[in-house]
mmCIF file as gemmi writes it, N, C-alpha and C atoms, coordinates in Angstrom:
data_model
loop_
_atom_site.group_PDB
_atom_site.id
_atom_site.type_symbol
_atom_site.label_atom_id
_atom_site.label_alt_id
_atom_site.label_comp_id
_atom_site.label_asym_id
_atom_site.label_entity_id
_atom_site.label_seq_id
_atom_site.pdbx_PDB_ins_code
_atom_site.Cartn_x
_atom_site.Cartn_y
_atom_site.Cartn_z
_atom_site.occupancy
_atom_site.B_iso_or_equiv
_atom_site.pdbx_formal_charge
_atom_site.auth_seq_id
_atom_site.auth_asym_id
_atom_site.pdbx_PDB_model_num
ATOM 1 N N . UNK Axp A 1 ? -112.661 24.138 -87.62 1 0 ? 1 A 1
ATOM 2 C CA . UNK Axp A 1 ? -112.137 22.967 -88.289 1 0 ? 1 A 1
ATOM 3 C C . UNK Axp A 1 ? -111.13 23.427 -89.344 1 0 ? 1 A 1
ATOM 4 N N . UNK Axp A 2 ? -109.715 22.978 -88.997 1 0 ? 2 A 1
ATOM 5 C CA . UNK Axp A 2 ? -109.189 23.272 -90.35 1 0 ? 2 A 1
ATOM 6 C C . UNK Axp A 2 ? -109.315 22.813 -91.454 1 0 ? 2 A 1
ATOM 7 N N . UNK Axp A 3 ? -108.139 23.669 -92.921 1 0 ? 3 A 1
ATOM 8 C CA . UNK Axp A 3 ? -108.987 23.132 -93.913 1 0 ? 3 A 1
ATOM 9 C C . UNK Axp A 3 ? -107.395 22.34 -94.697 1 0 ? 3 A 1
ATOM 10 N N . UNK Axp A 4 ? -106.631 22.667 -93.783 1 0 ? 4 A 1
ATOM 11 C CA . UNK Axp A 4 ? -105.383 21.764 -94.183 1 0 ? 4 A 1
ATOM 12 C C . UNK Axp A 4 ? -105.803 19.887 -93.752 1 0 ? 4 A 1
ATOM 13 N N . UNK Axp A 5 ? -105.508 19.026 -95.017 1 0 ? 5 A 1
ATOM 14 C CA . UNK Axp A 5 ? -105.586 17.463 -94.66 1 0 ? 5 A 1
ATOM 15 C C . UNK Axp A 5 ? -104.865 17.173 -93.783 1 0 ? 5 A 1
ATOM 16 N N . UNK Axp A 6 ? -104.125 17.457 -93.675 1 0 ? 6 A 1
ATOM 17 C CA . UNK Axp A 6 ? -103.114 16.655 -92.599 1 0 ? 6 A 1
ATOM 18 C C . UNK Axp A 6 ? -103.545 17.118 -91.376 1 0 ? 6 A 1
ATOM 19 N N . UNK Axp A 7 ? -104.058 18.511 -90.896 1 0 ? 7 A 1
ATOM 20 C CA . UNK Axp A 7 ? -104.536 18.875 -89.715 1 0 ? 7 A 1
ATOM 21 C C . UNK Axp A 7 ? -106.054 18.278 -89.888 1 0 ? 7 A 1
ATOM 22 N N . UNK Axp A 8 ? -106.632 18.341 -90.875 1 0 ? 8 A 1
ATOM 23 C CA . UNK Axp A 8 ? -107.595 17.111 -90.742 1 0 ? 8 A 1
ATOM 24 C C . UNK Axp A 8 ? -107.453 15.759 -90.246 1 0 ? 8 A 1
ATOM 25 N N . UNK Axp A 9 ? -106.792 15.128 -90.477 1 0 ? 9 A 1
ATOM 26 C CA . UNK Axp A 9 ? -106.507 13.974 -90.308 1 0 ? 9 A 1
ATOM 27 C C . UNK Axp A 9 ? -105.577 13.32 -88.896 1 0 ? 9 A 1
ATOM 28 N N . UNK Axp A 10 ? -105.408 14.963 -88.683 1 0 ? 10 A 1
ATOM 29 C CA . UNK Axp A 10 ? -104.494 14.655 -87.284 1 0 ? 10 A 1
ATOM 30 C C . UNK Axp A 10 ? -105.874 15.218 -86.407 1 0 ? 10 A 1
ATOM 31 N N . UNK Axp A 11 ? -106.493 16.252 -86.442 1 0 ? 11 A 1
ATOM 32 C CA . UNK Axp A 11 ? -108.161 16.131 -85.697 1 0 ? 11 A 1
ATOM 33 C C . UNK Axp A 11 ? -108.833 14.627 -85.497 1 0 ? 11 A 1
ATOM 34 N N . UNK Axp A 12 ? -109.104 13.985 -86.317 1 0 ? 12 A 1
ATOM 35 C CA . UNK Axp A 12 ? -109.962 12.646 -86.603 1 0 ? 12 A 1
ATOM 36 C C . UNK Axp A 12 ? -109.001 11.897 -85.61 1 0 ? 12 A 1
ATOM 37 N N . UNK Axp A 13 ? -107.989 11.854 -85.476 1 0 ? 13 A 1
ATOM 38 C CA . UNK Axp A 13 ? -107.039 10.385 -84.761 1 0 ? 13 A 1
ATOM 39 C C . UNK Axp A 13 ? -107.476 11.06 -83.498 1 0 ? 13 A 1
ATOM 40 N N . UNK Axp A 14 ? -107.039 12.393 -83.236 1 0 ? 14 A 1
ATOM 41 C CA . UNK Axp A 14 ? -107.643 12.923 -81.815 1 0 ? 14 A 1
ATOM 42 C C . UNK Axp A 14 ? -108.61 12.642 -81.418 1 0 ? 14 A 1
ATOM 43 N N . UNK Axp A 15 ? -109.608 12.815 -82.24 1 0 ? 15 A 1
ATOM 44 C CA . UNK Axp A 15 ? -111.249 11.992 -81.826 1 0 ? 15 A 1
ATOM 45 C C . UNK Axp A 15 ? -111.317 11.192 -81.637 1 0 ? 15 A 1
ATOM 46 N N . UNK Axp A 16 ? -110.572 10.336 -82.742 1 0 ? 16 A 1
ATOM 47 C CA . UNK Axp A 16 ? -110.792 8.747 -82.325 1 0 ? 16 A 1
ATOM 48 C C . UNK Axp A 16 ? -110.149 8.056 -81.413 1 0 ? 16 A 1
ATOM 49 N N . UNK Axp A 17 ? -108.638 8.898 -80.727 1 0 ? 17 A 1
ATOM 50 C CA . UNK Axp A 17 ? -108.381 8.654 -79.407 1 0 ? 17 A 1
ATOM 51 C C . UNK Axp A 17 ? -109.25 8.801 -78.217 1 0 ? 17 A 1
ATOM 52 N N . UNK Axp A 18 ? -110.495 10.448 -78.147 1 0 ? 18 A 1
ATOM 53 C CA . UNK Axp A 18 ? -110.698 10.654 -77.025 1 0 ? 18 A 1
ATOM 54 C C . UNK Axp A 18 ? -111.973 9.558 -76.896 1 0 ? 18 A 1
ATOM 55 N N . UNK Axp A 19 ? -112.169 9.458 -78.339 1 0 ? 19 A 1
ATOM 56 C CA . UNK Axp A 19 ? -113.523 8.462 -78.245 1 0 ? 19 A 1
ATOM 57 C C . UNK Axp A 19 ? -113.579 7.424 -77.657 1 0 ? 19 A 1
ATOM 58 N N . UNK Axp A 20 ? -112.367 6.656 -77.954 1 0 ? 20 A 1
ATOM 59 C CA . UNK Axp A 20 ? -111.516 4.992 -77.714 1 0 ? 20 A 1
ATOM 60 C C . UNK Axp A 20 ? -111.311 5.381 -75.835 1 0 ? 20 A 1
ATOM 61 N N . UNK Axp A 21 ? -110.952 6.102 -75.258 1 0 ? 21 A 1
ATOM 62 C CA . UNK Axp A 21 ? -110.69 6.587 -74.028 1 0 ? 21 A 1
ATOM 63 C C . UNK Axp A 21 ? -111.708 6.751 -73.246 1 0 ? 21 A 1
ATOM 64 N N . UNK Axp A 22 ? -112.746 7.746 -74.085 1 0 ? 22 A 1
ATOM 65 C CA . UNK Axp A 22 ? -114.01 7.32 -73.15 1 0 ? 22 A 1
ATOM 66 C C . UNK Axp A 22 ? -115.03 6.491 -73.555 1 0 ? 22 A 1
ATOM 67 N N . UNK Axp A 23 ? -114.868 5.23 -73.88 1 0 ? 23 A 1
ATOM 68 C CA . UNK Axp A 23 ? -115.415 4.238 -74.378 1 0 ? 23 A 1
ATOM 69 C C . UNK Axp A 23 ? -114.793 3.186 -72.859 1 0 ? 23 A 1
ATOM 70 N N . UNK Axp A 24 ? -113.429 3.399 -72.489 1 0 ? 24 A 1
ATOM 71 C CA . UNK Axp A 24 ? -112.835 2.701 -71.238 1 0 ? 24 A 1
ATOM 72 C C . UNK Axp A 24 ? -113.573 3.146 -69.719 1 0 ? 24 A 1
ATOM 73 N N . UNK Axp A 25 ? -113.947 3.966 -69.976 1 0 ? 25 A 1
ATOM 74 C CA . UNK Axp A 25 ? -115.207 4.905 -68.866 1 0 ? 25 A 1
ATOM 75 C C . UNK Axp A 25 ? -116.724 4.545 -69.246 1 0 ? 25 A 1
ATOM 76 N N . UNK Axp A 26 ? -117.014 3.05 -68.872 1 0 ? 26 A 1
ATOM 77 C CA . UNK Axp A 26 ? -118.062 3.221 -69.039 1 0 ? 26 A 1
ATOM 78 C C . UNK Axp A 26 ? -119.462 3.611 -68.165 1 0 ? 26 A 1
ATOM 79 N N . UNK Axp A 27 ? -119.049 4.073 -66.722 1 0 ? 27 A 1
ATOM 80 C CA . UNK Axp A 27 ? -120.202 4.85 -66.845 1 0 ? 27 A 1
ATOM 81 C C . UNK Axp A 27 ? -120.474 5.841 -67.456 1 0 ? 27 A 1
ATOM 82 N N . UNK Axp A 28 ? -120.356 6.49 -68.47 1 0 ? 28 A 1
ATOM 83 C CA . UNK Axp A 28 ? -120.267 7.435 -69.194 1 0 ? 28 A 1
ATOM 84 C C . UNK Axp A 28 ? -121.554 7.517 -69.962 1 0 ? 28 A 1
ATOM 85 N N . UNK Axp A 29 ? -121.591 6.006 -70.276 1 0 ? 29 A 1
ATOM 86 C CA . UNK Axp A 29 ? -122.282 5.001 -71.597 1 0 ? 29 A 1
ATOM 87 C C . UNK Axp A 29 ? -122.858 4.478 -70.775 1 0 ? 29 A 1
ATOM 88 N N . UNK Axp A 30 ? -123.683 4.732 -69.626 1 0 ? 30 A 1
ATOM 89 C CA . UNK Axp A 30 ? -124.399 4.091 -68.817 1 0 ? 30 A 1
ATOM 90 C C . UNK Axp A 30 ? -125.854 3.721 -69.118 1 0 ? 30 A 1
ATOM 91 N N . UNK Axp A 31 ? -126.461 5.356 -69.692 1 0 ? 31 A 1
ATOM 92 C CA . UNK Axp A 31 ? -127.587 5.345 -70.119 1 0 ? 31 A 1
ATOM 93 C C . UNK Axp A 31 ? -128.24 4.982 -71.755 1 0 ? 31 A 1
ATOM 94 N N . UNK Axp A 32 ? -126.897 5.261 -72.155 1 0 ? 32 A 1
ATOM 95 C CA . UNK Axp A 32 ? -127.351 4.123 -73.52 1 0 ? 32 A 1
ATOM 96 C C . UNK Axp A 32 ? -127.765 3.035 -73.346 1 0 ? 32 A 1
ATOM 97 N N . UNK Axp A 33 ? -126.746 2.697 -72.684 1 0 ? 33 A 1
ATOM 98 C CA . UNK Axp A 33 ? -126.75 1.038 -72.273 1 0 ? 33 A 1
ATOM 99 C C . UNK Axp A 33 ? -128.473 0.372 -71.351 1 0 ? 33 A 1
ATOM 100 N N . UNK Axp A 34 ? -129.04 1.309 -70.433 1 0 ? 34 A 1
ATOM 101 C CA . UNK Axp A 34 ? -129.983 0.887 -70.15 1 0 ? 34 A 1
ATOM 102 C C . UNK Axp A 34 ? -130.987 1.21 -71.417 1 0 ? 34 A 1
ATOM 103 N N . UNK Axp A 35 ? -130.994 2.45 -71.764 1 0 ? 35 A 1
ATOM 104 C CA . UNK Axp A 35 ? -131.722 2.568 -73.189 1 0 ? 35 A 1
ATOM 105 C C . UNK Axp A 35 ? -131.837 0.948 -74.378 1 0 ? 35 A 1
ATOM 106 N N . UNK Axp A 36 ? -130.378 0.863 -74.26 1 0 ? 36 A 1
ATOM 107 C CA . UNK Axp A 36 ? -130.417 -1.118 -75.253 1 0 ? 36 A 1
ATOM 108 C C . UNK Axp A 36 ? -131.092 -2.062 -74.293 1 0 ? 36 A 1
ATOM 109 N N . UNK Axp A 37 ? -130.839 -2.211 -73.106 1 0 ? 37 A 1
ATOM 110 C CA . UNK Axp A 37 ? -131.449 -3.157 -72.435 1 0 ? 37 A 1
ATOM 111 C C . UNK Axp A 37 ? -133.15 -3.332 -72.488 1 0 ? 37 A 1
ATOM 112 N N . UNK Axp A 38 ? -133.212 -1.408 -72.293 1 0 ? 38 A 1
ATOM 113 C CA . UNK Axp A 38 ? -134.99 -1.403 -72.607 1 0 ? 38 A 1
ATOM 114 C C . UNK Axp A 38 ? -135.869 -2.083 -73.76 1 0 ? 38 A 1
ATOM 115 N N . UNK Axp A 39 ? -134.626 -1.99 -74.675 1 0 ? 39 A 1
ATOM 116 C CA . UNK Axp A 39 ? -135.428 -2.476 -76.242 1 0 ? 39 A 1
ATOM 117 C C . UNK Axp A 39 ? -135.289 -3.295 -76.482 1 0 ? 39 A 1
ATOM 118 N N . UNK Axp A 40 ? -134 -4.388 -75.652 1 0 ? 40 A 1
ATOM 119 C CA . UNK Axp A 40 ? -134.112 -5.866 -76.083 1 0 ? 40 A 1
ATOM 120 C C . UNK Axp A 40 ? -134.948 -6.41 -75.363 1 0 ? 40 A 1
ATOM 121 N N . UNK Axp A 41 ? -135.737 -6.035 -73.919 1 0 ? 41 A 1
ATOM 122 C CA . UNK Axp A 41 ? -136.926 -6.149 -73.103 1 0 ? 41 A 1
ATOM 123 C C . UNK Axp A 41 ? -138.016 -5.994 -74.22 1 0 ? 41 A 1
ATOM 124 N N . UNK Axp A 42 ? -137.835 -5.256 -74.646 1 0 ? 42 A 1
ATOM 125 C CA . UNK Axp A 42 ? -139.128 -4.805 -74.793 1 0 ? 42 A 1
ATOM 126 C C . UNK Axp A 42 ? -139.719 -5.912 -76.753 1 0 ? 42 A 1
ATOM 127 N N . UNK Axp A 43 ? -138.437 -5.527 -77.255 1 0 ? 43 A 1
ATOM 128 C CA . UNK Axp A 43 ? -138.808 -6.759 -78.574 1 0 ? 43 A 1
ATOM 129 C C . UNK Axp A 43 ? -138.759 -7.808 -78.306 1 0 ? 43 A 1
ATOM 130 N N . UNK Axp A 44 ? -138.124 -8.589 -77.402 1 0 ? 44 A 1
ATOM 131 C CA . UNK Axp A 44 ? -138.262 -9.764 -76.512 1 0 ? 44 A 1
ATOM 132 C C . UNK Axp A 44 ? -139.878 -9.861 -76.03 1 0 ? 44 A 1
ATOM 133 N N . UNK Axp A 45 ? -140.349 -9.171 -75.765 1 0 ? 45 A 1
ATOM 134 C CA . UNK Axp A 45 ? -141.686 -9.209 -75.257 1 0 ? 45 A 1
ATOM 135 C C . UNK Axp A 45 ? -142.412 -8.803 -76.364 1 0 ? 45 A 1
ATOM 136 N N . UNK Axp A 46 ? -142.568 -8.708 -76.93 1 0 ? 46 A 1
ATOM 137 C CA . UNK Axp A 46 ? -143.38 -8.448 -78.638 1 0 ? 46 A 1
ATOM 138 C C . UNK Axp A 46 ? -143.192 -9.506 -78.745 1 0 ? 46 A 1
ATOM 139 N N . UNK Axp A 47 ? -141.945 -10.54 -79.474 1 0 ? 47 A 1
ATOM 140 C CA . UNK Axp A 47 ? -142.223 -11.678 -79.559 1 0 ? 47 A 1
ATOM 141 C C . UNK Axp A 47 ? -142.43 -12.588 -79.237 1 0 ? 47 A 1
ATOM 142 N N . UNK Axp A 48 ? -142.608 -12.635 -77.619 1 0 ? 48 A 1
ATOM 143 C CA . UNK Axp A 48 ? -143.191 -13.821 -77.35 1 0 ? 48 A 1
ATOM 144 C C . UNK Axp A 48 ? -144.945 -13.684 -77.327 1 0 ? 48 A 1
ATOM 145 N N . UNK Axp A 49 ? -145.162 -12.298 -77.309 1 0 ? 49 A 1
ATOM 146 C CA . UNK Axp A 49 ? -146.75 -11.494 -77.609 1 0 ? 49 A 1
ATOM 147 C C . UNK Axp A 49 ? -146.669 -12.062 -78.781 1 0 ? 49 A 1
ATOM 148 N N . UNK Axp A 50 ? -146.429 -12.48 -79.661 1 0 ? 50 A 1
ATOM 149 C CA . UNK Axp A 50 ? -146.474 -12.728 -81.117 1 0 ? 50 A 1
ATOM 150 C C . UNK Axp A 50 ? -147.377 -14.364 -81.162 1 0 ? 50 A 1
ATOM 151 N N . UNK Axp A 51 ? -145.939 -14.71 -80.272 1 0 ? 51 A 1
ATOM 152 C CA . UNK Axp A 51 ? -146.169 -16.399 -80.62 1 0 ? 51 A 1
ATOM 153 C C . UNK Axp A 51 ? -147.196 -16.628 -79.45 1 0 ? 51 A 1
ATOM 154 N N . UNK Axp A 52 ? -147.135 -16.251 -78.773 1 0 ? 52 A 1
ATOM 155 C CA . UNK Axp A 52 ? -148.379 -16.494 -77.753 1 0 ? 52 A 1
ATOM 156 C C . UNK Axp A 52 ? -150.115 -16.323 -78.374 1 0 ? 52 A 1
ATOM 157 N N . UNK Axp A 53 ? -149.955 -15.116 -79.519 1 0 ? 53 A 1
ATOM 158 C CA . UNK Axp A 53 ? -150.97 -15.145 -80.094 1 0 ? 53 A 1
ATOM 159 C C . UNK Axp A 53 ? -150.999 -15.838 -81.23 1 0 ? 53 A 1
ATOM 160 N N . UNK Axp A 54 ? -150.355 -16.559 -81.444 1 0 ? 54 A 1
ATOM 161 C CA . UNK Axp A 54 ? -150.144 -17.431 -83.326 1 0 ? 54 A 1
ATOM 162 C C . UNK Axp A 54 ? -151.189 -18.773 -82.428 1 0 ? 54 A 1
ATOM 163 N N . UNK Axp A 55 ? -150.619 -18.704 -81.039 1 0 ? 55 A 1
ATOM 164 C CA . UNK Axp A 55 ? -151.363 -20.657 -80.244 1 0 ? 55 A 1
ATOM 165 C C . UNK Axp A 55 ? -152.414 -20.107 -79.828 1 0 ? 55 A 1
ATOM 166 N N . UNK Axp A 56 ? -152.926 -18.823 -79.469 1 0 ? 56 A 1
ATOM 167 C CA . UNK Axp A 56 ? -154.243 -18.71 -79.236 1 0 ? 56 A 1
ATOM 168 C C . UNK Axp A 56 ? -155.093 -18.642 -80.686 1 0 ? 56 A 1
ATOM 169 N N . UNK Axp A 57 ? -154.636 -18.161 -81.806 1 0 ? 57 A 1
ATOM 170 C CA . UNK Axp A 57 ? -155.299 -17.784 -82.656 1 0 ? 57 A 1
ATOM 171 C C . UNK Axp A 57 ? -155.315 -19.538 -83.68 1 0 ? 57 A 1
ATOM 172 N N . UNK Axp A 58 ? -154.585 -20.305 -83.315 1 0 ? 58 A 1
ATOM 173 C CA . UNK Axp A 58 ? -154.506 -21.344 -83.662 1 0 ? 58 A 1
ATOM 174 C C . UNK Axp A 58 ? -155.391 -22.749 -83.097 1 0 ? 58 A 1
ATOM 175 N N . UNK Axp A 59 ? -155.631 -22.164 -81.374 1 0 ? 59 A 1
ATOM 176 C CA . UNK Axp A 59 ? -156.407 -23.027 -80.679 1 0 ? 59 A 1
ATOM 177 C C . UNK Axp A 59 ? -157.65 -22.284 -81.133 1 0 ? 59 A 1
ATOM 178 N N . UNK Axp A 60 ? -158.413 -20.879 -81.078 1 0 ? 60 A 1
ATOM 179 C CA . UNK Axp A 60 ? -159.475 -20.093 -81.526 1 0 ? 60 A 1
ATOM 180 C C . UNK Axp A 60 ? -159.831 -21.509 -82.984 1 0 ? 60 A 1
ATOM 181 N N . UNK Axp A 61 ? -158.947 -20.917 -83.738 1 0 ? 61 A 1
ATOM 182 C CA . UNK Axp A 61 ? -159.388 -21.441 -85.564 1 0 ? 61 A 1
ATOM 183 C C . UNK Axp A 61 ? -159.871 -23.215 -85.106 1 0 ? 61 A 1
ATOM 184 N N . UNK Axp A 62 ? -159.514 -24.209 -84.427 1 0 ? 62 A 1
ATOM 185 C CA . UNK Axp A 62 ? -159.131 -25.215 -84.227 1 0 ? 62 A 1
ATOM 186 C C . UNK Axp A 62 ? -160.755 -25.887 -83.78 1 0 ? 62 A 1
ATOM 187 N N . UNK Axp A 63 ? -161.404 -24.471 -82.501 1 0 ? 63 A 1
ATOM 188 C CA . UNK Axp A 63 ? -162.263 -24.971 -81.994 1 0 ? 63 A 1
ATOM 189 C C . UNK Axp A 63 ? -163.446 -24.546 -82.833 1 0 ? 63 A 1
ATOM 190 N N . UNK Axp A 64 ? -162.877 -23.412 -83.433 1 0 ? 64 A 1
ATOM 191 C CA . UNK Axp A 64 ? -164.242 -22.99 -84.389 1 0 ? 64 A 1
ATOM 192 C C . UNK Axp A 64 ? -164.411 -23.916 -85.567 1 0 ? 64 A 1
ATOM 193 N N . UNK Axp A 65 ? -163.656 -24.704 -86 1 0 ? 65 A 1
ATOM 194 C CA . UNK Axp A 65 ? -163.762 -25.228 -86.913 1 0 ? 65 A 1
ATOM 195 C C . UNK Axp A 65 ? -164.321 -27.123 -86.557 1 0 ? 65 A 1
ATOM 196 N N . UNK Axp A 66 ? -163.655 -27.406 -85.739 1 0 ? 66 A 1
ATOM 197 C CA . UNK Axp A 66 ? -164.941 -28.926 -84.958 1 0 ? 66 A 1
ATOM 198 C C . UNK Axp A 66 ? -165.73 -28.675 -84.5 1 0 ? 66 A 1
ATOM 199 N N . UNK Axp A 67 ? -166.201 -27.234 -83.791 1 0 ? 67 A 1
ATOM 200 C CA . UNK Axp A 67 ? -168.074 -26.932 -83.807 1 0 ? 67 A 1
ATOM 201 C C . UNK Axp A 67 ? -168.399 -26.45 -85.071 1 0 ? 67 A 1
ATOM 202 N N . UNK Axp A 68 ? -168.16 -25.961 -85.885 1 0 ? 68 A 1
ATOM 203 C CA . UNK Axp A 68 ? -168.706 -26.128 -87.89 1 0 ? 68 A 1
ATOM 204 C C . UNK Axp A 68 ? -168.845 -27.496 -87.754 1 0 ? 68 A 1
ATOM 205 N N . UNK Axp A 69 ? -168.175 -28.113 -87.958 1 0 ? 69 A 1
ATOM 206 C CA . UNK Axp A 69 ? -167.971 -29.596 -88.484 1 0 ? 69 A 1
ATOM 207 C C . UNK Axp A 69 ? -168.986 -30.565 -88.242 1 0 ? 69 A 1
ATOM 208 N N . UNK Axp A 70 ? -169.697 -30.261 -86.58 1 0 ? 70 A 1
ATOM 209 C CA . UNK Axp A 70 ? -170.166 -30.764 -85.691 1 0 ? 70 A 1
ATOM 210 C C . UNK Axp A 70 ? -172.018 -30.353 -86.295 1 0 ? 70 A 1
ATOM 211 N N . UNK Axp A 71 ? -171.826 -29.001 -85.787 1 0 ? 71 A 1
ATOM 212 C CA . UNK Axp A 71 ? -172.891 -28.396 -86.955 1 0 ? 71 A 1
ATOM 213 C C . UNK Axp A 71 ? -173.435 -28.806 -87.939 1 0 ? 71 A 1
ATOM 214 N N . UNK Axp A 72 ? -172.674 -28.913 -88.841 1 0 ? 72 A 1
ATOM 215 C CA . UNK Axp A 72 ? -173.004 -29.376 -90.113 1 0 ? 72 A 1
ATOM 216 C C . UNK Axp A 72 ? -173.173 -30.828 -90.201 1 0 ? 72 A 1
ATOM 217 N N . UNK Axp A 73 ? -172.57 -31.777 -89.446 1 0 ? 73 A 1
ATOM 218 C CA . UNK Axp A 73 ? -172.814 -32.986 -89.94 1 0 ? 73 A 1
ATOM 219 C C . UNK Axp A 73 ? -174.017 -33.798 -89.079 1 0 ? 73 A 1
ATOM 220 N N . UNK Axp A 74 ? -174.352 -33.321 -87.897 1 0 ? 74 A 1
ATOM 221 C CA . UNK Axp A 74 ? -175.556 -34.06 -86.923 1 0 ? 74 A 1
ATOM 222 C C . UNK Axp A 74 ? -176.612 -33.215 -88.146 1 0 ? 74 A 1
ATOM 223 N N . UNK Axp A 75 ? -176.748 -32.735 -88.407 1 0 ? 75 A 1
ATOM 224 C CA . UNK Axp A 75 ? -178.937 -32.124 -89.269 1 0 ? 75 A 1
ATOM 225 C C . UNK Axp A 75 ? -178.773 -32.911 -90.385 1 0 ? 75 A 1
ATOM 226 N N . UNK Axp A 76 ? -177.625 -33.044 -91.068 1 0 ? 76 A 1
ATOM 227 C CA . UNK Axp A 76 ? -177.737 -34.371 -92.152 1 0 ? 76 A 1
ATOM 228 C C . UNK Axp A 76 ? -177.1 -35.576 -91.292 1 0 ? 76 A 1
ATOM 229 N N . UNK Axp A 77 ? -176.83 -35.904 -90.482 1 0 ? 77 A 1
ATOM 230 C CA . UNK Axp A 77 ? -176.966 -37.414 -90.203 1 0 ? 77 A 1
ATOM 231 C C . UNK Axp A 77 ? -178.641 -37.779 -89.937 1 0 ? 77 A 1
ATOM 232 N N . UNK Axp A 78 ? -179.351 -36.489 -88.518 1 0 ? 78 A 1
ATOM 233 C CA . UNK Axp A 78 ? -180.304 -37.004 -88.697 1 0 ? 78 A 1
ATOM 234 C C . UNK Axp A 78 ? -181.412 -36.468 -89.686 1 0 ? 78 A 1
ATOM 235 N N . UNK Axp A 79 ? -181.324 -36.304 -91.084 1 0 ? 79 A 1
ATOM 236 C CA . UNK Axp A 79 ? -181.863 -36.344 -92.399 1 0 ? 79 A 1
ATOM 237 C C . UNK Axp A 79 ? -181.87 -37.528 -93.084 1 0 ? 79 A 1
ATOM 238 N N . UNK Axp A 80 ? -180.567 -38.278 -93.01 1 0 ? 80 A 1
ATOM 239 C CA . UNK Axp A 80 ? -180.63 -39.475 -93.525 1 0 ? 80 A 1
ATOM 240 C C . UNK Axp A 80 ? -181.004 -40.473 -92.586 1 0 ? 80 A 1
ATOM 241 N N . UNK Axp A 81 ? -181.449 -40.286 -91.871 1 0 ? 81 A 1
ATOM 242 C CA . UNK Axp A 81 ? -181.272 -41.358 -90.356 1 0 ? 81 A 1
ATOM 243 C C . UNK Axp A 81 ? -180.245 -42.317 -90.269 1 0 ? 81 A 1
ATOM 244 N N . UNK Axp A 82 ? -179.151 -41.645 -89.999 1 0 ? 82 A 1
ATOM 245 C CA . UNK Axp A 82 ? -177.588 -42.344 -89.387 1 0 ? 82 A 1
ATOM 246 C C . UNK Axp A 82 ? -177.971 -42.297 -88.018 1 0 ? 82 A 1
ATOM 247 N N . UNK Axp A 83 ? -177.578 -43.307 -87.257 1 0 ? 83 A 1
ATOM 248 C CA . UNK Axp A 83 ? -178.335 -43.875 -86.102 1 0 ? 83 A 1
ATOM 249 C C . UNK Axp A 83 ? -176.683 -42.778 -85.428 1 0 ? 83 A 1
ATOM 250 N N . UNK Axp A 84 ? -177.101 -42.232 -84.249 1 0 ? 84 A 1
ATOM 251 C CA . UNK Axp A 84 ? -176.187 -41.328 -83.49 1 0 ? 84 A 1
ATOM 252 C C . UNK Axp A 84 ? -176.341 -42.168 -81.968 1 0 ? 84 A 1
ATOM 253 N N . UNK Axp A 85 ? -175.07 -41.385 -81.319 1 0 ? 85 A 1
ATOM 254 C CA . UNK Axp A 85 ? -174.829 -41.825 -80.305 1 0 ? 85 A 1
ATOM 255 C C . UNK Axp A 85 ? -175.642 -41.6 -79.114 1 0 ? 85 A 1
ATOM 256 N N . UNK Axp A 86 ? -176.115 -40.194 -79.285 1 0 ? 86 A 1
ATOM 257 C CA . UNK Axp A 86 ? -176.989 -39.949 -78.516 1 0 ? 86 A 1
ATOM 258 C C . UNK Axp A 86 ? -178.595 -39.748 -78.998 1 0 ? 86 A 1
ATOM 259 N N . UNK Axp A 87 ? -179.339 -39.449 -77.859 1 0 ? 87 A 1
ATOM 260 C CA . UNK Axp A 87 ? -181.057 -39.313 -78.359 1 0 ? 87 A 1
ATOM 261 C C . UNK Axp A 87 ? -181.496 -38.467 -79.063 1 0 ? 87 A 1
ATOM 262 N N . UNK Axp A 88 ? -182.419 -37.621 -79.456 1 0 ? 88 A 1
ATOM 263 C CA . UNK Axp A 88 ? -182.616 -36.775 -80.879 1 0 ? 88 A 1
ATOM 264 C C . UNK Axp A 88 ? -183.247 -35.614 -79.737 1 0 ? 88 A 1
ATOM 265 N N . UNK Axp A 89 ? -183.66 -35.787 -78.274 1 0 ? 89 A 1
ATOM 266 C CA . UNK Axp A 89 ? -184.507 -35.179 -77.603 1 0 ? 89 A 1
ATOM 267 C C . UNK Axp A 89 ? -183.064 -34.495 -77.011 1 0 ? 89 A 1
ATOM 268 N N . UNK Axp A 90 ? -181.91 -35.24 -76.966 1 0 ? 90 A 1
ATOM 269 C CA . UNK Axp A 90 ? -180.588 -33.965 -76.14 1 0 ? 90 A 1
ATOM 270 C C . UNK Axp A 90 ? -179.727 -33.52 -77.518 1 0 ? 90 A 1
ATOM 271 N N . UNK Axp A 91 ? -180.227 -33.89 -79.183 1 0 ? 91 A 1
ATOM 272 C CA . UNK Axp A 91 ? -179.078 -33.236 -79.34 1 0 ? 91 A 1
ATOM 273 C C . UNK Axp A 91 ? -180.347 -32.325 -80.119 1 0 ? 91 A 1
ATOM 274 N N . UNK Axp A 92 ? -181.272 -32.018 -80.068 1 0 ? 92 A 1
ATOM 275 C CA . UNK Axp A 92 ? -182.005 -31.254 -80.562 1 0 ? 92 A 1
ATOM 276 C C . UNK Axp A 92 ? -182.452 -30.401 -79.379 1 0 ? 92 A 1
C-alpha cells in the first residue's frame, strides 16, 4: 500500500471501480444472497413462532382463568343456597 495520498486515493477509486464491476456479476454474490434469503426465512419464522404463541398463551390464560372462576363461585353458591342450573349430585 502506498504511502503517497494521491496514490492512495487513486488505489480506493480502483477498488471502488472493481467493486462497482463485480457487483454487475452477480453470480459472484450468489451465496450471500442465499445466506440473506436464509435469515429473512428464518426471522420470518420466529415471528410468526412468536405470535402464534402470544394466541396460544392467550387462549391457555383465558381458559385457566373461567375454570378459577367456575371453581370458585359453584362451593359458595352452593353455601349460600343460590339455586343452580344443574343438580348438586352432577356438579358435586
Amino acid at each position: 500500500m502506498p504511502n503517497d495520498i494521491k496514490a492512495v486515493n487513486e488505489f480506493i477509486v480502483e477498488k471502488d471501480n472493481q467493486w462497482k464491476s463485480n457487483m454487475e456479476n452477480k453470480d459472484e454474490y450468489a451465496p450471500y444472497k442465499e445466506v440473506y434469503v436464509r435469515v429473512l426465512k428464518t426471522s420470518r419464522t420466529k415471528f410468526k413462532a412468536y405470535v402464534r404463541f402470544q394466541r396460544h398463551n392467550k387462549a391457555s390464560m383465558a381458559i385457566i382463568t373461567f375454570s378459577s372462576i367456575i371453581l370458585l363461585t359453584v362451593p359458595l353458591a352452593q353455601a349460600f343456597n343460590i339455586p343452580l342450573k344443574y343438580n348438586q349430585n352432577v356438579i358435586n
